[in-house]
N, C-alpha and C positions, 0 to 999 in steps of 0.2 A: 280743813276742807280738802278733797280730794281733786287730785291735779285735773283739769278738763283736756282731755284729747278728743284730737279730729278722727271720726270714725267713717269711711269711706264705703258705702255701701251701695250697690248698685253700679260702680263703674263700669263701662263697655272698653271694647278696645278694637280699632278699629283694621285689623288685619284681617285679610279673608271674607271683607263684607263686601257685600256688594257697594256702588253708590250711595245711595240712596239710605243705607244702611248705616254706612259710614256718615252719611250726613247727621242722621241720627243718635249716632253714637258722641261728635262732636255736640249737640245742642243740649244731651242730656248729661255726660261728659261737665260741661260749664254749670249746671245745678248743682253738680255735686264739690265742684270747685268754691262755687258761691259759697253754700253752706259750710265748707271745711273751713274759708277763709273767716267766716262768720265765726264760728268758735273758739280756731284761734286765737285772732284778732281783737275780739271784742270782747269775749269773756263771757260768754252766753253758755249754759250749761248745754240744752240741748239747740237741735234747728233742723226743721223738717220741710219738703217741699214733695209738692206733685205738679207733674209739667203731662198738660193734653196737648196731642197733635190736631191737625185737621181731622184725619179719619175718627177722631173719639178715644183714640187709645190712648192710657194713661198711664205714667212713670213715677213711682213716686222714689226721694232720697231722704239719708240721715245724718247727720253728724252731730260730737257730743256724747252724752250719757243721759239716760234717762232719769234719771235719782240719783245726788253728787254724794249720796249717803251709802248707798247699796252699791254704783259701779254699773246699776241695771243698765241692759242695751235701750235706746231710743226704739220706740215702738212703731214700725214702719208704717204711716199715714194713720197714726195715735191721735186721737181726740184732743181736741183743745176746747177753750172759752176762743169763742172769736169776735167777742165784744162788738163794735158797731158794725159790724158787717151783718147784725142781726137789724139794724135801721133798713138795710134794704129788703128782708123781707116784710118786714111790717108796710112797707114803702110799695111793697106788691100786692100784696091783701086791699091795702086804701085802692090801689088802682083798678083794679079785680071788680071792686064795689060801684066806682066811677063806670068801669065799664060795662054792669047789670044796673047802673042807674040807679042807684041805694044811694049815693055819695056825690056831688059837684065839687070840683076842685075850685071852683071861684068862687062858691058859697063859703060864707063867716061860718065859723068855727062854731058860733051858737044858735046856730040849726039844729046841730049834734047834738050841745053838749048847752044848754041853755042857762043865761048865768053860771056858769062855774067858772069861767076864765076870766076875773076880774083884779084890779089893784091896783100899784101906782104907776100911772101910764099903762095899764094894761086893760083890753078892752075887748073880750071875742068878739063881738059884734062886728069889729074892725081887722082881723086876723082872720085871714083867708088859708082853707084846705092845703090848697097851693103855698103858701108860707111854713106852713108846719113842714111840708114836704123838701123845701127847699132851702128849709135854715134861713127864713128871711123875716122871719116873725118879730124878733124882736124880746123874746121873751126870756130870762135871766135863766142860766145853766143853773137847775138843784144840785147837781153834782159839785159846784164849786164849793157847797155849805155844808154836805157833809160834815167834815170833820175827820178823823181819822179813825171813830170809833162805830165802821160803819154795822150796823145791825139789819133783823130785819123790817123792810117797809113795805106799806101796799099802795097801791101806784097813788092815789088820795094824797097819800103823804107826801109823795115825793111831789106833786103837783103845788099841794101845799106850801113847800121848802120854798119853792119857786116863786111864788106868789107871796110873798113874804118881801120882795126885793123891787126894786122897781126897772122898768121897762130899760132894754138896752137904746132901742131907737123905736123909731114908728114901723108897723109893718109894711115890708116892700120895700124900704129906702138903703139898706143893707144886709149883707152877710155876713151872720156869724155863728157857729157852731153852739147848739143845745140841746142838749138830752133834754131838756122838758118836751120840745116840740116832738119826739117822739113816742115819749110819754102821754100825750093828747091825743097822739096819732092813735094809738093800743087802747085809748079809752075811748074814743070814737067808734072804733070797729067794734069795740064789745057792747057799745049802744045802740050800732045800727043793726049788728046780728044777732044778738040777744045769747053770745054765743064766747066762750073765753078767746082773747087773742093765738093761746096757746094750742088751743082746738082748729080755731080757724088755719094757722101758718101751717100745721102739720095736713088737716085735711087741704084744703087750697095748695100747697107746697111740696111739701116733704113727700107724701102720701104719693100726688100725683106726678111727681117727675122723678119716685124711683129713690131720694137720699136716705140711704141704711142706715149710716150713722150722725144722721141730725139729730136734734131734738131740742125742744123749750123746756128749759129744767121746773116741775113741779115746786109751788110756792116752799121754799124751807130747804129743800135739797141742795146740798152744798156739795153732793159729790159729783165725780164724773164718772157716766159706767160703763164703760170699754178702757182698753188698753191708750194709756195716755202718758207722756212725760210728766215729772212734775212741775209744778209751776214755782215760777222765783221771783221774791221783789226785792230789791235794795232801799234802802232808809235813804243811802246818799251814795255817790259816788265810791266810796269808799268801802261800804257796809258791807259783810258778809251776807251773802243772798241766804233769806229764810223762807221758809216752804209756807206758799200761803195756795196748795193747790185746792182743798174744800174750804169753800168761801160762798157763801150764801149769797144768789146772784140777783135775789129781789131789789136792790139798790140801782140797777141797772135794767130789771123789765123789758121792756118794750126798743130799748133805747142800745140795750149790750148784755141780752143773758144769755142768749143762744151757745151751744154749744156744737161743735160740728168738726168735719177730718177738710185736709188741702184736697182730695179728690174730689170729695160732695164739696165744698165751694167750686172747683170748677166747672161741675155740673151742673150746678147753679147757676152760677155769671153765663153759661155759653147757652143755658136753655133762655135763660133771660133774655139775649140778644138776638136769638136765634129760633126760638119756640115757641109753643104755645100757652105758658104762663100769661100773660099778656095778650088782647086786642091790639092788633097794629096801631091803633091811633093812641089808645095808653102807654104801651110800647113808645111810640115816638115823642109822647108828652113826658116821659121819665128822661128822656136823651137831647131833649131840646128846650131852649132857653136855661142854659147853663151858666152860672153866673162865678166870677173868678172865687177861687178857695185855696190860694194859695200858703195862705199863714196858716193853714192848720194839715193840707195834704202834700204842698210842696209844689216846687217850680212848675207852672203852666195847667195847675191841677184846675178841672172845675168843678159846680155840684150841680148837679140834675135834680128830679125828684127819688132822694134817699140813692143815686148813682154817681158815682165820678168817674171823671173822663182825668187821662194823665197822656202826655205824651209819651212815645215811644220813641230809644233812640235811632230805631229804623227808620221813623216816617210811620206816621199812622197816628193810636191814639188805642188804649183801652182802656174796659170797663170796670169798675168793680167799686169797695171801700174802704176794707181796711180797718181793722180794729186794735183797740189797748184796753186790757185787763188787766186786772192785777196778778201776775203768772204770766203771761202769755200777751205775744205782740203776730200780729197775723196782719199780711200784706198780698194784694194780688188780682188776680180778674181775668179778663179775656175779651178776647178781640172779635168782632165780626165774621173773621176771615177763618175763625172755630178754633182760634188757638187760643189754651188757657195756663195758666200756672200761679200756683197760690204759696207762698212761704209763713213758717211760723215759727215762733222764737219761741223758749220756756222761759222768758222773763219780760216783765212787762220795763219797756224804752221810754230813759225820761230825756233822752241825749238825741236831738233832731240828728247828728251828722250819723250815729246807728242808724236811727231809722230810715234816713236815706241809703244805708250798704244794704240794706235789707230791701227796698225801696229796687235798687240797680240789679239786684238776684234775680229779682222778679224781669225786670227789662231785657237781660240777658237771655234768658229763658221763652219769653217770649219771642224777640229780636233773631234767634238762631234757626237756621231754615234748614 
């Protein structure tokens, strides 16, 4: 395997700048330190980031190699899988519907979706909008039954896996993280709009807030079609990393197929917070009654509807989610205050103390004024 070196791209230097400049120069300066240290350190082939200021303007960095086969350069704000960070737009489309009145967040589930959410301890009748939304449902992660020999499913299936297992708790009386819930989410929307989830995210989303390089990979499409690193997964600790970047993303749906760049997610997290994607009152119902999520986002982490809130080491709090693929570990959000910065790894983190260095990149980044 070919030796991973820190590739330093985009450093400023702050001679001859004005203030202001200079301040600049430090804040983006420490991204690219982040990222250098991240490959180093951790053994991550590539790691890319984009840091938004207030005014909108956007920086993005590299470090690493693109392909540990080729030598190729990392492709400056290159596409990734950004796996559940695609729960928050599904998370906005549901709210979108809330707020044309298509959808009640405190209506049962089987409004929508009638009889189909049934099995041991599980009961739509009794699972609420607002639970799908908030990971409070109770309902058994499909993902865990996979297996390893994942192929492709259509969303049925995956709902099916699910319902197969019995209820984690009652809905409402906990949290805890499941792709099914967003799973029902994407089959809800495509019952109330008669209309694919895939059609709706890009028209409702993509379309109208301007994201070039998003998109909902067509059913079967395992590839990715812009300039992108490769993606890498280890077997174990120890395993030489293999290339699993086309990978068929039907197994994740509604829940983690999205594909997208660290710029368009910060144009996304800061129009969220900030725009008009959202009614103020759905807006405020995604950002309030947040309930803790720290066993799965980390120290102080909460979840909204399909949002996390994470402290800031400055004093504050930002917004966003965060995803894991298999290839690709992507971290990041933005703050009210319009500051945004998103990082991504080309291999997917099964080590919590990485994904917390990756986790502080992002804190940094924001945190520098």
């Amino acid at each position: 395997m070919p030796a991973v070196a820190a590739v330093a791209v985009g450093v400023l230097t702050t001679s001859a700048m004005t203030p202001s400049a200079a301040s600049a120069a430090i804040r983006h300066d420490t991204a690219q330190q982040g990222l250098n240290a991240l490959v180093a350190e951790e053994g991550i082939p590539a790691a890319l980031a984009s840091v938004q200021s207030r005014d909108g303007r956007n920086r993005t960095y590299t470090a690493g190699v693109g392909d540990l086969a080729t030598g190729a350069a990392v492709p400056r704000d290159g596409q990734v899988r950004v796996g559940s960070n695609t729960k928050t737009f599904t998370a906005v489309v549901v709210l979108q519907l809330v707020g044309e009145g298509k959808i009640s967040l405190d209506a049962p589930i089987d409004t929508y979706l009638p009889g189909v959410v049934r099995g041991d301890g599980i009961d739509g009748r009794r699972i609420k909008v607002r639970h799908l939304l908030q990971q409070t449902s109770g309902l058994p992660n499909y993902s865990n039954y996979l297996g390893e020999d994942v192929q492709h499913f259509e969303p049925r299936q995956l709902l099916d896996i699910a319902l197969q297992h019995k209820a984690e708790f009652d809905p409402g009386t906990r949290w805890k993280y499941s792709n099914t819930n967003y799973v029902l989410a994407g089959l809800m929307v495509e019952k109330v709009t008669h209309r694919s989830l895939a059609q709706q995210i890009d028209q409702r989303i993509i379309q109208k807030i301007g994201l070039r390089h998003t998109y909902f990979p067509a059913p079967g499409d395992a590839t990715i079609r812009e300039p992108h690193p490769t993606g890498y997964y280890r077997d174990s600790p120890d395993a030489p990393p293999r290339d699993v970047t086309e990978l068929d993303p039907s197994w994740a749906w509604a829940a983690g197929a999205m594909i997208s760049t660290n710029s368009d997610l910060d144009r996304f997290f800061s129009e969220l917070l900030t725009g008009d994607l959202l009614k103020p009152a759905q807006r405020a119902e995604m950002r309030t009654g947040t309930v803790p999520a720290e066993e799965t986002f980390g120290p102080g982490a909460r979840y909204g509807l399909g949002l996390v809130s994470k402290p800031l080491s400055c004093g504050g709090l930002y917004w966003g989610h965060g995803g894991s693929y298999p290839g690709y570990e992507t971290r990041g959000g933005a703050t009210v205050g319009g500051r945004a910065a998103n990082v991504a790894v080309s291999l997917q983190l099964s080590d919590e103390a990485t994904r917390g260095r990756v986790d502080r990149v992002v804190d940094a980044a924001l945190c520098r004024r």
